[in-house]
N, C-alpha and C positions, 0 to 999 in steps of 0.2 A: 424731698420737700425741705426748705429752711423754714426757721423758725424766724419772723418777722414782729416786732414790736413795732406798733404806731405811735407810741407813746409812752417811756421816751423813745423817740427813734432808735432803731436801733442800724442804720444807716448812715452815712453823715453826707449824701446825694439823693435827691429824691428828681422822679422825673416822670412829668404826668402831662397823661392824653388830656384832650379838652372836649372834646365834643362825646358828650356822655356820661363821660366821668365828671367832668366840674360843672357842667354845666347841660343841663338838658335840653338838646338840638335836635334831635330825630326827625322832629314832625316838620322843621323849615326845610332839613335837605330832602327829605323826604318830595317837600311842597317841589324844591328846585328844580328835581329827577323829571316831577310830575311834569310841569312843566315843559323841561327840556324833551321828552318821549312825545310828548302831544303836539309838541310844536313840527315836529318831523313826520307826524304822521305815524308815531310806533304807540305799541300797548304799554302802558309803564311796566316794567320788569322787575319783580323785589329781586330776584336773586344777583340782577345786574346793578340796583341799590345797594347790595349789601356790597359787591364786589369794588365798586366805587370807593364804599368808606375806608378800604383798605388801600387802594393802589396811590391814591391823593388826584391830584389835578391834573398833573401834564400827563399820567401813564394812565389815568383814567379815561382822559379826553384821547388818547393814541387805544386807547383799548377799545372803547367804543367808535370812533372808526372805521378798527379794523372788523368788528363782529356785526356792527351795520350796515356797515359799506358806506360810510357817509361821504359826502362829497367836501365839508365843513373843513378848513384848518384845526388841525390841533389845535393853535394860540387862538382862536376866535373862541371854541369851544371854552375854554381855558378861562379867557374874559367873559364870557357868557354868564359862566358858572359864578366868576368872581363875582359881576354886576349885579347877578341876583342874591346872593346871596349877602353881599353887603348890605344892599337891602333892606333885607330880611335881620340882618344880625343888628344893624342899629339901635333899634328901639327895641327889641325882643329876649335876646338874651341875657340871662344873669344867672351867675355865678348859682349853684346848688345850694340850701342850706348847710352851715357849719364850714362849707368849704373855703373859705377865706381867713373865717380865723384860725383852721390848721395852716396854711398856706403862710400866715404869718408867725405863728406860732412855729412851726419848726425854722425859720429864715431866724426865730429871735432866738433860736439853741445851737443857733451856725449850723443847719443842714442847709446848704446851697443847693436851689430849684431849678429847673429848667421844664420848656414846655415844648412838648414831642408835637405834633399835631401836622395831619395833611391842608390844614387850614393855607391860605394864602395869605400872608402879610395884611393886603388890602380889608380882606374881611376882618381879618382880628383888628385892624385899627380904626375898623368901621364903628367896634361897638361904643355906644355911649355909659354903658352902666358896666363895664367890668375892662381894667386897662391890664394889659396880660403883661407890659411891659414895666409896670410898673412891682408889677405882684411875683416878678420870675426873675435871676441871676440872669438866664439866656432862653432866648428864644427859640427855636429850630423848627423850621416850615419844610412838608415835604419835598419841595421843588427845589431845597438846599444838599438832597440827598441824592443817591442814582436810582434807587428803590423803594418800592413800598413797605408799611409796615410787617408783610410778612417776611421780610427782610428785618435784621437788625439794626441796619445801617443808622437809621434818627435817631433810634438809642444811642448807639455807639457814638456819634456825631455828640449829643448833650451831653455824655458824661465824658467824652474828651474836652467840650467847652466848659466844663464844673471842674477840669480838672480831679476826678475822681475817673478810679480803677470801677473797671466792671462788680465787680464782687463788693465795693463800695455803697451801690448804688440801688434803689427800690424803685422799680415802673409802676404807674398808676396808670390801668387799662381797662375799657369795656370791650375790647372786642377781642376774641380768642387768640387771631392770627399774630396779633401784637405783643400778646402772653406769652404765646409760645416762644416766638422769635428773641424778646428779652429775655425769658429763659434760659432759651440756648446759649444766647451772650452770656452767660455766666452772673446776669442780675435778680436779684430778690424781684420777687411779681406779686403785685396786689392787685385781683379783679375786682373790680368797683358795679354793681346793678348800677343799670339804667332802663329809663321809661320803654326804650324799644324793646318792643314784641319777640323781633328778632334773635336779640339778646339771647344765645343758647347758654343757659345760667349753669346746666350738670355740668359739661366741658371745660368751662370754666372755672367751676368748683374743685376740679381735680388737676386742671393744669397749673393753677396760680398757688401758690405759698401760702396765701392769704386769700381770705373773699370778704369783702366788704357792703353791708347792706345801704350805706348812704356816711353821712360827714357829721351830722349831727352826733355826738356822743363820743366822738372820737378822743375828745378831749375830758381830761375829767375836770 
């Protein structure tokens, strides 16, 4: 385990999930899965929800598929997901408390950001109340990667685009497989709780350098 300070950083890269961590989503992709199972005629499936949060869009929509037998294209699948979920992200989502003014607060001590996430471009520019593009050095969308987060790859991708060495850099994560995988790259890991149920919080408590109960207070 490293020893990780939030404040002052003791990183000079930081690079963080969004769905969960900055911002609580659950219950929309959640809403999306429902959706898209019902529309085919299937039972919705949490453990094929959680499987999703990790794979991102196109290896999710090829995953399901192949375990469904679906007749669907991958790319329609792919737009499906995006359409609804834009959607859904417009008017609804915003940023966690405190979590914005860390986000600016380490950009004004020169920690350069970036933002990990299997989100789609389209959705993140969907939303009206939080501009990811504005608030991040760089951006990095699953579908810029070959892999899923239980793959390192996104990480690795944002902190070659920050210009920072692995061992530079701290991931901000709520889901284990992402933990783990920055780990293994050689990055400081902060687990962040989130609203979902799912959330296995021990695992997380032991795999991460850090565990974090929300954004508020982070700051003194």
């Amino acid at each position: 385990m490293r020893t990780v300070s939030l404040w002052p950083p003791s990183f000079r890269a930081a690079v963080f999930d969004f769905d969960g961590t900055l911002a609580e989503t659950w219950q929309i992709w959640r809403r999306v899965d429902e959706i898209f199972f019902s529309s085919r005629g299937l039972e919705f499936d949490e453990s094929a929800s959680a499987t999703l949060a990790t794979l991102g869009f196109a290896a999710g929509a090829q995953w399901c598929v192949e375990r469904y037998r679906l007749r669907d294209a991958v790319s329609d699948i792919v737009d499906e997901w995006n359409r609804l979920g834009a959607a859904l992200y417009e008017n609804d989502v915003r940023l966690r408390p405190g979590a914005e003014g860390y986000l600016c607060a380490l950009r004004g001590s020169g920690v350069r950001l970036a933002l990990a996430t299997t989100n789609d471009p389209h959705v993140l520019g969907a939303m009206r109340h939080v501009d990811v593009y504005g608030l991040f050095d760089e951006v990095v969308c699953g579908r810029e990667v070959a892999r899923g987060k239980d793959h390192p790859d996104i990480y690795l991708e944002a902190a070659r685009r920050l210009g920072a060495t692995p061992d530079e850099c701290a991931v901000f994560e709520d889901i284990l497989p992402g933990t783990l995988s920055a780990a293994r790259a050689g990055m400081s890991t902060v687990a962040v709780r989130c609203e979902d149920p799912r959330q296995p919080e021990r695992e997380l408590r032991e795999a991460a350098d850090l565990w974090l109960d929300g954004w508020e207070g982070v700051l003194p």
